[in-house]
CHARMM internal coordinates of N, CA and C (Angstrom, degrees):
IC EDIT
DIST 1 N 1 CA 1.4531
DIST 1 CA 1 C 1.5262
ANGL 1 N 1 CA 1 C 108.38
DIST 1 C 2 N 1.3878
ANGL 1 CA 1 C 2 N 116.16
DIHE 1 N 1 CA 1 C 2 N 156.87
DIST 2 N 2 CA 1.5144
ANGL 1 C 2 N 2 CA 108.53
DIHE 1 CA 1 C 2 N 2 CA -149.47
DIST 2 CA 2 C 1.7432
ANGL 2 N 2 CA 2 C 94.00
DIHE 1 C 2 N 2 CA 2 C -98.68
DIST 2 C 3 N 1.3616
ANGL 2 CA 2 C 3 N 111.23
DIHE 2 N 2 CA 2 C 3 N -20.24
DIST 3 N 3 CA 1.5756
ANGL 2 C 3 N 3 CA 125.98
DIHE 2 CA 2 C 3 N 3 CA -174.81
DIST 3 CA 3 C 1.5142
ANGL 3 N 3 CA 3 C 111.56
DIHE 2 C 3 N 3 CA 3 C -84.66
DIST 3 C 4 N 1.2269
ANGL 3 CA 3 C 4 N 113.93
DIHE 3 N 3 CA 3 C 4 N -6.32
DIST 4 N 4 CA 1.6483
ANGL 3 C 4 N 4 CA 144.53
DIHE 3 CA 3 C 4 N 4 CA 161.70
DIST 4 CA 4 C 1.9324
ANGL 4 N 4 CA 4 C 102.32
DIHE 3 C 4 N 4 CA 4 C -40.58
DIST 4 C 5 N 1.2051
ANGL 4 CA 4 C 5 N 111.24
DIHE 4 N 4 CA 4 C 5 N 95.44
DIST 5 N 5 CA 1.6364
ANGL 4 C 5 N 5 CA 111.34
DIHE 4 CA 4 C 5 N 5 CA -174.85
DIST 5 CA 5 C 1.4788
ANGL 5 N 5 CA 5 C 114.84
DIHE 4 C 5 N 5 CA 5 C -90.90
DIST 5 C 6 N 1.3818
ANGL 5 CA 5 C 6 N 113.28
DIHE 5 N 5 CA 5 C 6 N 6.47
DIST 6 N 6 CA 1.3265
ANGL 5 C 6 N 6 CA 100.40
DIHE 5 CA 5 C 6 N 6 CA 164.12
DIST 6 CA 6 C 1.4679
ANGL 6 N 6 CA 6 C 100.35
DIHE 5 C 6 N 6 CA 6 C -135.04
DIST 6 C 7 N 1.2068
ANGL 6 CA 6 C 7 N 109.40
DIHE 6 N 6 CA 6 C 7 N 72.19
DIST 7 N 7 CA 1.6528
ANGL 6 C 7 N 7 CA 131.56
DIHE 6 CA 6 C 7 N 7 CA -179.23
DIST 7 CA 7 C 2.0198
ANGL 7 N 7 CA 7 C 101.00
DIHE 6 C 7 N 7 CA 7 C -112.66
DIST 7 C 8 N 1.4699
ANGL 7 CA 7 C 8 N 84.57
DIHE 7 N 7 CA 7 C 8 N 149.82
DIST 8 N 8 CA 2.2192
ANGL 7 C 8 N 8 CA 70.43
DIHE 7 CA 7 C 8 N 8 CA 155.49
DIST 8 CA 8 C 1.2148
ANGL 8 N 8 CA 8 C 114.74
DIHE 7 C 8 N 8 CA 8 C -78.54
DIST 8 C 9 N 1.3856
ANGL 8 CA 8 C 9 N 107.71
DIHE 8 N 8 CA 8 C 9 N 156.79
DIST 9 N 9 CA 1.4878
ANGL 8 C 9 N 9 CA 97.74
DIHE 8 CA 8 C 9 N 9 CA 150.57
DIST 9 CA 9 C 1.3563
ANGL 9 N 9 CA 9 C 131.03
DIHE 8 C 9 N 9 CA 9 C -82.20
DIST 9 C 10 N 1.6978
ANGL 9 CA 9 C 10 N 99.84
DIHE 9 N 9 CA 9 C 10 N 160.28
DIST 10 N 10 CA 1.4330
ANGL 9 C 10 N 10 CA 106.95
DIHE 9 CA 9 C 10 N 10 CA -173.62
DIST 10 CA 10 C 1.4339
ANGL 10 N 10 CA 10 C 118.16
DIHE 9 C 10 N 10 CA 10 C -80.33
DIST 10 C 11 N 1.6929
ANGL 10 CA 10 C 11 N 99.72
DIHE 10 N 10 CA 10 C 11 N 153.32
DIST 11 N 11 CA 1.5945
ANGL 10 C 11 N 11 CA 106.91
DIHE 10 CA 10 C 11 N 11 CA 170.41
DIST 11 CA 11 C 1.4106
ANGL 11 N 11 CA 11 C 110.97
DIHE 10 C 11 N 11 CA 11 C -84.40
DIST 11 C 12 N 1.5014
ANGL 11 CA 11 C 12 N 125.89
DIHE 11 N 11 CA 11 C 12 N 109.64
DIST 12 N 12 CA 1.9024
ANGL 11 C 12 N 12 CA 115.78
DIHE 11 CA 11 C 12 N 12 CA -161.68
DIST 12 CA 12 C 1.7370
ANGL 12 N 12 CA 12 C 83.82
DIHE 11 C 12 N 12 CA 12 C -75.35
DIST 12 C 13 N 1.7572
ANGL 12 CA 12 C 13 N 129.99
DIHE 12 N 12 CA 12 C 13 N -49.62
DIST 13 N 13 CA 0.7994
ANGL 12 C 13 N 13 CA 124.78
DIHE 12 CA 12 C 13 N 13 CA -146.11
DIST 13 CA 13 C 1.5976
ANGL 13 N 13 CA 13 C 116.31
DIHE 12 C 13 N 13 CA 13 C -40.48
DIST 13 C 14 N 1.3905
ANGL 13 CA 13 C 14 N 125.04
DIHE 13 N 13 CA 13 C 14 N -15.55
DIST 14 N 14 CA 1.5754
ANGL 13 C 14 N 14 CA 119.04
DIHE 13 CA 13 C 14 N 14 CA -164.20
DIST 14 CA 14 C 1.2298
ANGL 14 N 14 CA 14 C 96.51
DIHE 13 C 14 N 14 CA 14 C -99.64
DIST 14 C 15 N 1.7266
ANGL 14 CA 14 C 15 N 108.64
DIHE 14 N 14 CA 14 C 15 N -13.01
DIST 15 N 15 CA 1.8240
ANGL 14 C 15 N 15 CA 97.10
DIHE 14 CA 14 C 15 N 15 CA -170.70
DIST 15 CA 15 C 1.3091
ANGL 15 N 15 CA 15 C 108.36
DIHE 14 C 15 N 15 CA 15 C -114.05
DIST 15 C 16 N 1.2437
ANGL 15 CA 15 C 16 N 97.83
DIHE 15 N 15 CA 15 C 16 N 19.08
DIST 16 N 16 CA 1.9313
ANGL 15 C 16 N 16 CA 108.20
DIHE 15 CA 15 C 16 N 16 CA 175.04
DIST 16 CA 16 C 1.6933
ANGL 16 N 16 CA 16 C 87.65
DIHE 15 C 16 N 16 CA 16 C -104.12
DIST 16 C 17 N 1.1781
ANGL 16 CA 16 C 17 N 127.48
DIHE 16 N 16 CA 16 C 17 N -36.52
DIST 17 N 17 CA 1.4698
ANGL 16 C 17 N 17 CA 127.43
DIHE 16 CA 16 C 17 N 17 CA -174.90
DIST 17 CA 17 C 1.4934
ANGL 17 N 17 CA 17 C 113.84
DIHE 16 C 17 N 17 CA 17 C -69.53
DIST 17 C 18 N 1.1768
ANGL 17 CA 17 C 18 N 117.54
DIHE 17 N 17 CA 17 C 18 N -27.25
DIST 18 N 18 CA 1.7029
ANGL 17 C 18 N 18 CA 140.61
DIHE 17 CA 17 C 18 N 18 CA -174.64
DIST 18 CA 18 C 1.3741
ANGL 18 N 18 CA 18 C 95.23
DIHE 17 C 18 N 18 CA 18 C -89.30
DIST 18 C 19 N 1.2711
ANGL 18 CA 18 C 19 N 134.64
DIHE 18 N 18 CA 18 C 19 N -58.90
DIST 19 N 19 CA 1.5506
ANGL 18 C 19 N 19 CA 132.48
DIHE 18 CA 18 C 19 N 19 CA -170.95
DIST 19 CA 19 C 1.3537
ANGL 19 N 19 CA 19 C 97.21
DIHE 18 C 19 N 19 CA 19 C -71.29
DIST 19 C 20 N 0.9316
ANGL 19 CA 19 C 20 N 127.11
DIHE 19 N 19 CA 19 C 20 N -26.05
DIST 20 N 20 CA 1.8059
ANGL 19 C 20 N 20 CA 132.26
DIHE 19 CA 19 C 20 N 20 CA 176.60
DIST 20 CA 20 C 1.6866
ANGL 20 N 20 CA 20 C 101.87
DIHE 19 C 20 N 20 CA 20 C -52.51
DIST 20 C 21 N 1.1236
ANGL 20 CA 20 C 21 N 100.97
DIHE 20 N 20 CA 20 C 21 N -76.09
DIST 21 N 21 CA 1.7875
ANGL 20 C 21 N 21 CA 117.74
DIHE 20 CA 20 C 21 N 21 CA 176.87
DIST 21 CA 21 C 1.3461
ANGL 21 N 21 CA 21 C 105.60
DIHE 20 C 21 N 21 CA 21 C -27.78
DIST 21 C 22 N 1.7023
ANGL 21 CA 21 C 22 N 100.08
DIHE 21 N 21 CA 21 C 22 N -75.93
DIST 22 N 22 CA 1.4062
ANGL 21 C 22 N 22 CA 111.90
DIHE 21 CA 21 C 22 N 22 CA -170.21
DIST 22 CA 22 C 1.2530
ANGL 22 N 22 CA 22 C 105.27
DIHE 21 C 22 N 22 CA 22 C -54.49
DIST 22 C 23 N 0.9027
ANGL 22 CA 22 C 23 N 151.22
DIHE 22 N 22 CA 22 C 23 N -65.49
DIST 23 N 23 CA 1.4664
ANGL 22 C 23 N 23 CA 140.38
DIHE 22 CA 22 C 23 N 23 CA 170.81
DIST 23 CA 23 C 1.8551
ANGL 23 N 23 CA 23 C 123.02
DIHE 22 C 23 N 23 CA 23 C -23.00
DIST 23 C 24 N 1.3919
ANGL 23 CA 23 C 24 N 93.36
DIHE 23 N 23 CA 23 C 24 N -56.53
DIST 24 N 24 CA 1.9450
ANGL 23 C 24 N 24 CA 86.36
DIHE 23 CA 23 C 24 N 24 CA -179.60
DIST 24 CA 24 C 1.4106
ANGL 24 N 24 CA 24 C 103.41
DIHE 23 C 24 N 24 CA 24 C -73.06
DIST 24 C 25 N 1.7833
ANGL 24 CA 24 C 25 N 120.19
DIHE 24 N 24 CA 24 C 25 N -35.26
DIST 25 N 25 CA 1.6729
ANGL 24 C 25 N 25 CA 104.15
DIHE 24 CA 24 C 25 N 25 CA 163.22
DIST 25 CA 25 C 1.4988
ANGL 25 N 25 CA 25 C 124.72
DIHE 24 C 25 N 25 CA 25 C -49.85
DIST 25 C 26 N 1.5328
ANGL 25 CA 25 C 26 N 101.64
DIHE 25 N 25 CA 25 C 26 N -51.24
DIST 26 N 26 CA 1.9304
ANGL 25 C 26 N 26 CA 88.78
DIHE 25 CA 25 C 26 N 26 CA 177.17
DIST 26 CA 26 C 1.1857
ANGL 26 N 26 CA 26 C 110.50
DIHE 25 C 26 N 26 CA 26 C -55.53
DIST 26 C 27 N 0.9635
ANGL 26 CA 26 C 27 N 137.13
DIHE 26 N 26 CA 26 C 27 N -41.88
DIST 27 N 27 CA 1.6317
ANGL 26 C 27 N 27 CA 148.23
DIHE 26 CA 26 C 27 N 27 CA -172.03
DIST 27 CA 27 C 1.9554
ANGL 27 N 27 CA 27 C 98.16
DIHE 26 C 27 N 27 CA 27 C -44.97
DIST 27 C 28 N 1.5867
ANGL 27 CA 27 C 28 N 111.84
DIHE 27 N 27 CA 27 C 28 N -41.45
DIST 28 N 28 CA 1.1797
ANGL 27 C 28 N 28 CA 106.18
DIHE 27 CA 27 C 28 N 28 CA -140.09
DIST 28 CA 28 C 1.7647
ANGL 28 N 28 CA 28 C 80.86
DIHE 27 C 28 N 28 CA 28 C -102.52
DIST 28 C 29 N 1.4287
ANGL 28 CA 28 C 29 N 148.15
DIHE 28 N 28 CA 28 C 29 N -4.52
DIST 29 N 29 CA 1.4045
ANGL 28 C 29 N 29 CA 147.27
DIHE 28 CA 28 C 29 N 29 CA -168.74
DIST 29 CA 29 C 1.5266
ANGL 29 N 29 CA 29 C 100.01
DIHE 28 C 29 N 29 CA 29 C -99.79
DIST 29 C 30 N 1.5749
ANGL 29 CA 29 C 30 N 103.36
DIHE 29 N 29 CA 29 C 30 N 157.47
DIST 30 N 30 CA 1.5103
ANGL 29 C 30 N 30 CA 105.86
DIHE 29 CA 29 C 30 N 30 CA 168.20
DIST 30 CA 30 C 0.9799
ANGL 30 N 30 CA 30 C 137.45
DIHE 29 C 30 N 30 CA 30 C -68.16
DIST 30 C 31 N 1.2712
ANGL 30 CA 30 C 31 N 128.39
DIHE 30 N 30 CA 30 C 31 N -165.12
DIST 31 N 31 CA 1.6198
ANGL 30 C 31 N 31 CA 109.49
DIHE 30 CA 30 C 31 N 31 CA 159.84
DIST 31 CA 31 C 1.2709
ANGL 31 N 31 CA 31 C 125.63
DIHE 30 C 31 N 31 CA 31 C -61.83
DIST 31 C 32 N 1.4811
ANGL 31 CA 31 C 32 N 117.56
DIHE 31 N 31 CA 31 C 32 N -59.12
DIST 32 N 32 CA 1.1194
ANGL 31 C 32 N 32 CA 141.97
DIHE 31 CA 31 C 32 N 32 CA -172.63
DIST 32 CA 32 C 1.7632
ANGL 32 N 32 CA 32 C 108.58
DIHE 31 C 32 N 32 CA 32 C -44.19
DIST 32 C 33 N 1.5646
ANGL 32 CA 32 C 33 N 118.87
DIHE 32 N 32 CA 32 C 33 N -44.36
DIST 33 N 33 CA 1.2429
ANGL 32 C 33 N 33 CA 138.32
DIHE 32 CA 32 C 33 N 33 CA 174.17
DIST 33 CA 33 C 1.7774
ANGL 33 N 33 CA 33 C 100.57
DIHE 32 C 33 N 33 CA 33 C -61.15
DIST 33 C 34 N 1.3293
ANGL 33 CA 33 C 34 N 102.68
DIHE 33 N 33 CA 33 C 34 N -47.04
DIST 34 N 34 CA 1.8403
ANGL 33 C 34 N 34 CA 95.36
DIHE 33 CA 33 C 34 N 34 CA -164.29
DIST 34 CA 34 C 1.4809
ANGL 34 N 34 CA 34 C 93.64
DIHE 33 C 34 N 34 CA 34 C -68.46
DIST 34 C 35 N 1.5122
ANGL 34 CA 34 C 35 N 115.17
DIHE 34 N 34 CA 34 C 35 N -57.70
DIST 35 N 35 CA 1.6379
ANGL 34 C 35 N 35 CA 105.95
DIHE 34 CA 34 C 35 N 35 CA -169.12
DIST 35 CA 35 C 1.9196
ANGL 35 N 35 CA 35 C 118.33
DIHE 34 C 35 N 35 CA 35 C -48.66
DIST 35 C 36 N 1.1564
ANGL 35 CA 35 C 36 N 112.81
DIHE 35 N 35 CA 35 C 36 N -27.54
DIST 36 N 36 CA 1.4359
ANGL 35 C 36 N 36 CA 115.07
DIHE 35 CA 35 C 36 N 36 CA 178.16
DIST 36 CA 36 C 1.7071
ANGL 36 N 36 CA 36 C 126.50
DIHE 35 C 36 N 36 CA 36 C -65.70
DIST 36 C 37 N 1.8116
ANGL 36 CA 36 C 37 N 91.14
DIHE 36 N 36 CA 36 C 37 N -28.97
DIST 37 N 37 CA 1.3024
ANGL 36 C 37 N 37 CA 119.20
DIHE 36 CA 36 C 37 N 37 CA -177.27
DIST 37 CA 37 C 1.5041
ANGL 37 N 37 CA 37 C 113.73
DIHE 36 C 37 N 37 CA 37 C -67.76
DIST 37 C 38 N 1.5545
ANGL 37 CA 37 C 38 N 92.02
DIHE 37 N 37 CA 37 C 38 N -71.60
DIST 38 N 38 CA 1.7267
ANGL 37 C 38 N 38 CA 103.05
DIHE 37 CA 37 C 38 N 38 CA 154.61
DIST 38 CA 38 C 1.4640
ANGL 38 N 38 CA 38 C 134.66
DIHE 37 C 38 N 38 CA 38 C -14.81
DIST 38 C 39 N 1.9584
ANGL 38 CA 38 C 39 N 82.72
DIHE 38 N 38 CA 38 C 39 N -64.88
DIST 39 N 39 CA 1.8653
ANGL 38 C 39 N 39 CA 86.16
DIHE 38 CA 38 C 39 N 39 CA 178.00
DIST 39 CA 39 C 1.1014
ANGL 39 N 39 CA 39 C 114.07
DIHE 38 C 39 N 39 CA 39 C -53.99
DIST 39 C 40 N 1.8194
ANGL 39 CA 39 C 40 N 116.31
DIHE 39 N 39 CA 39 C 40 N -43.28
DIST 40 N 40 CA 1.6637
ANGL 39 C 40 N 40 CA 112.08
DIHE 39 CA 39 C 40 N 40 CA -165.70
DIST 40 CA 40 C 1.2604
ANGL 40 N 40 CA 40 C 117.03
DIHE 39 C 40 N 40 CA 40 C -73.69
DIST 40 C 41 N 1.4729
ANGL 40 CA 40 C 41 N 128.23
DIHE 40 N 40 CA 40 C 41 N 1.28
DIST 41 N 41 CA 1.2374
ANGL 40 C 41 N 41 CA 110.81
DIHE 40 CA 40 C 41 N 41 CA -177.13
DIST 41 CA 41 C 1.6393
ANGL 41 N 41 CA 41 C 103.87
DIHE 40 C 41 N 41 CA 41 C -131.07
DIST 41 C 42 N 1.5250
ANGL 41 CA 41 C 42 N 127.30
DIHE 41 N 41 CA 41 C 42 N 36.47
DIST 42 N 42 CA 1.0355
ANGL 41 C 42 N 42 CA 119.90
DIHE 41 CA 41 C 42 N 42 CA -166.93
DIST 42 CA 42 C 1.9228
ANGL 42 N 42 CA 42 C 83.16
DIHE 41 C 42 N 42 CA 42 C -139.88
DIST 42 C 43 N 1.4436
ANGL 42 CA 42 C 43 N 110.63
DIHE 42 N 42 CA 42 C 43 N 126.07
DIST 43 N 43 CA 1.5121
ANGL 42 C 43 N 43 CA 96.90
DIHE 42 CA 42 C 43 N 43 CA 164.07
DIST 43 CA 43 C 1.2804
ANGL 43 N 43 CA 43 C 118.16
DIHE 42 C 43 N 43 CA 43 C -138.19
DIST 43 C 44 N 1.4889
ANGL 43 CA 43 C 44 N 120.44
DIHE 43 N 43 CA 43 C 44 N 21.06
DIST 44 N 44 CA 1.7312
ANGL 43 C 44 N 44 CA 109.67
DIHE 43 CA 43 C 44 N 44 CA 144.99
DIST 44 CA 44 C 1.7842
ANGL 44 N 44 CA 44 C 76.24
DIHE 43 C 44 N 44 CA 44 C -175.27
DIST 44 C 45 N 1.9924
ANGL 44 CA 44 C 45 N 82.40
DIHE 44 N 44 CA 44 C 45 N 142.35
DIST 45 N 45 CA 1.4354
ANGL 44 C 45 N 45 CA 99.70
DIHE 44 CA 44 C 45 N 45 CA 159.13
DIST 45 CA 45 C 1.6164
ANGL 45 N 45 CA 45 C 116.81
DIHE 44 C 45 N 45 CA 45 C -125.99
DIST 45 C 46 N 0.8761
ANGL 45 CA 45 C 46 N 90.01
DIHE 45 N 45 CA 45 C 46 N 134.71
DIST 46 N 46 CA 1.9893
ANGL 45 C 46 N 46 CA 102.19
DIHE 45 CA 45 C 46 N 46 CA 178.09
DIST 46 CA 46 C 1.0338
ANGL 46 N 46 CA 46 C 111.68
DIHE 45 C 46 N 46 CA 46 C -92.29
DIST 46 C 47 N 1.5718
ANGL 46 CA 46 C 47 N 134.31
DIHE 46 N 46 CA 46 C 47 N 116.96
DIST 47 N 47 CA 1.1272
ANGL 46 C 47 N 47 CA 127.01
DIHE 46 CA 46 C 47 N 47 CA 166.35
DIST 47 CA 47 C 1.9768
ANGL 47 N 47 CA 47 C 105.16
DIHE 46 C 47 N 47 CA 47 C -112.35
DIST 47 C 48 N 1.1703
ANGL 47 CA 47 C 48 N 109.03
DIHE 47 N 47 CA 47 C 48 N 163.98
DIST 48 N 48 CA 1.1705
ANGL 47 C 48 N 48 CA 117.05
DIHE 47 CA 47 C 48 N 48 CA -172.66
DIST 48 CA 48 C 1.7814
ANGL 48 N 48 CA 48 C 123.26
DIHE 47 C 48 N 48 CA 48 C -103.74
DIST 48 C 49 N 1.3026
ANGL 48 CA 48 C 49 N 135.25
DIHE 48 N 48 CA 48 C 49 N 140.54
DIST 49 N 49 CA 1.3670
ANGL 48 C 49 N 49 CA 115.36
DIHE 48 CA 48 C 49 N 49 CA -147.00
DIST 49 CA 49 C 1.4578
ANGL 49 N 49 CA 49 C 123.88
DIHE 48 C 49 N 49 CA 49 C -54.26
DIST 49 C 50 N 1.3421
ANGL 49 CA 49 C 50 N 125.34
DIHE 49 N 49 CA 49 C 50 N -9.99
DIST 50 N 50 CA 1.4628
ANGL 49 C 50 N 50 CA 122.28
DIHE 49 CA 49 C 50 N 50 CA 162.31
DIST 50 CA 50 C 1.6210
ANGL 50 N 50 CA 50 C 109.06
DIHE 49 C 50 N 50 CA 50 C -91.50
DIST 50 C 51 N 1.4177
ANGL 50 CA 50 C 51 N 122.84
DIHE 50 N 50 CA 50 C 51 N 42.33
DIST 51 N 51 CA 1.3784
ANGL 50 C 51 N 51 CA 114.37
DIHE 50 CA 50 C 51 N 51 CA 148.51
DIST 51 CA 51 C 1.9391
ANGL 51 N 51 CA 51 C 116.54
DIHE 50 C 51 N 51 CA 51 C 85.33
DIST 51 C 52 N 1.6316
ANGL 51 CA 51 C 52 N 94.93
DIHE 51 N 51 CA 51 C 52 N -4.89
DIST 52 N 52 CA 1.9744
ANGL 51 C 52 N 52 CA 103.15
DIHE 51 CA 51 C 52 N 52 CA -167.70
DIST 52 CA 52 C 1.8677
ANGL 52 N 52 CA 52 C 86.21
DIHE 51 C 52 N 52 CA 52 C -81.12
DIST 52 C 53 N 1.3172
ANGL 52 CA 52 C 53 N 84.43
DIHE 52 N 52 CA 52 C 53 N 172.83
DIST 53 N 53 CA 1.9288
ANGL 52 C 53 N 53 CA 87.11
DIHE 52 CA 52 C 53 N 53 CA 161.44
DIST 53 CA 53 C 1.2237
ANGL 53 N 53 CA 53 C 109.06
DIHE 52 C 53 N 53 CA 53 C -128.92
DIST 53 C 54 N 1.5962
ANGL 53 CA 53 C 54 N 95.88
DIHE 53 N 53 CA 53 C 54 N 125.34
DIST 54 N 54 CA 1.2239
ANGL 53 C 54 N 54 CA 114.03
DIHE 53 CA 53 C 54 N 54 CA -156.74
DIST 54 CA 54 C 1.8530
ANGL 54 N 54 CA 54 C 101.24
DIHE 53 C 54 N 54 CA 54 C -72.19
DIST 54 C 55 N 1.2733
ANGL 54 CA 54 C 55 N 118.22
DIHE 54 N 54 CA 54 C 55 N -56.41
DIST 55 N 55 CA 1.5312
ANGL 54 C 55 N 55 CA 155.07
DIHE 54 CA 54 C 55 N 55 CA -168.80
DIST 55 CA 55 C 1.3913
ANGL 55 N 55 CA 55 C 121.40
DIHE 54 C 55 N 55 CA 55 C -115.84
DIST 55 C 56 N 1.1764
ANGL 55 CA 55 C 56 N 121.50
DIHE 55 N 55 CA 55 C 56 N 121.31
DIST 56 N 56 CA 1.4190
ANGL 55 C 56 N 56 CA 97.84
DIHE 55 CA 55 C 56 N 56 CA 179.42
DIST 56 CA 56 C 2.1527
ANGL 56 N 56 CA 56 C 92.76
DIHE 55 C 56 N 56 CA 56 C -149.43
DIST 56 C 57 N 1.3388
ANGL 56 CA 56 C 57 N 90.70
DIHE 56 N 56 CA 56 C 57 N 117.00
DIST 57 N 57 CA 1.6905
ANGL 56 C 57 N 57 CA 108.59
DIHE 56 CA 56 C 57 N 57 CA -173.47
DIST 57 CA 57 C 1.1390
ANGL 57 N 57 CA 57 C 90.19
DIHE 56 C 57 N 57 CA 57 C -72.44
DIST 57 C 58 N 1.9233
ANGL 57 CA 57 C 58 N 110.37
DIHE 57 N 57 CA 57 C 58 N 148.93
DIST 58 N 58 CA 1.4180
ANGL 57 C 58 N 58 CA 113.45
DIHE 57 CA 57 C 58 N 58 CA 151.22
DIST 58 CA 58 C 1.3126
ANGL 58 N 58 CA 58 C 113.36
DIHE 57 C 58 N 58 CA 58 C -108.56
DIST 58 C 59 N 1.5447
ANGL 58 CA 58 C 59 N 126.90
DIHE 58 N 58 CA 58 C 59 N 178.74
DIST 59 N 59 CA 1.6805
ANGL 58 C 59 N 59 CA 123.27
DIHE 58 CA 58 C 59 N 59 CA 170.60
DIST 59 CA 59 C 1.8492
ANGL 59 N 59 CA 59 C 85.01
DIHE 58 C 59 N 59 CA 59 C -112.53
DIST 59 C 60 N 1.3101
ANGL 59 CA 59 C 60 N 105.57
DIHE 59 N 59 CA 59 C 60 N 111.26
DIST 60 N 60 CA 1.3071
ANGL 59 C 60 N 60 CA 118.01
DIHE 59 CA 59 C 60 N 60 CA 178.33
DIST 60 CA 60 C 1.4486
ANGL 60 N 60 CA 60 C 116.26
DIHE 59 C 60 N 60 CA 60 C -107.44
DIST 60 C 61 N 1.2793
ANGL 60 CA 60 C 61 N 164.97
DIHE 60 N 60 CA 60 C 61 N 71.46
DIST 61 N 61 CA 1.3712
ANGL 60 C 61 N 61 CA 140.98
DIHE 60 CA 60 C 61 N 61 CA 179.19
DIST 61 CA 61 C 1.3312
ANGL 61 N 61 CA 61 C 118.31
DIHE 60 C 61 N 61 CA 61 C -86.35
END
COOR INIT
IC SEED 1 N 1 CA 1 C
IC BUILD
């Protein structure tokens, strides 16, 4: 768990380099491709009664 306080800390640099990618790939799929993508990696969002999101889980492995 990432809220885990006696964890190491993380190196962001490889996952700023990875979100880099993924980004000009989403950029480069259709719609139809991004919404599928989305679904698979999103598995509950909480929003709060004026509509913000409060929480938003991923399905990460």
């Amino acid at each position: 768990m990432l809220n885990n306080r006696e964890s190491n800390p993380i190196n962001l640099a490889p996952i700023r380099g990875m979100l880099g990618e993924f980004t000009q790939l989403f950029d480069q799929i259709g719609n139809e491709r991004e919404k599928q993508l989305v679904d698979a990696l999103i598995r509950k969002v909480t929003v709060t009664k004026d509509k913000k999101i409060a929480k938003l889980d991923l399905e990460i492995n």
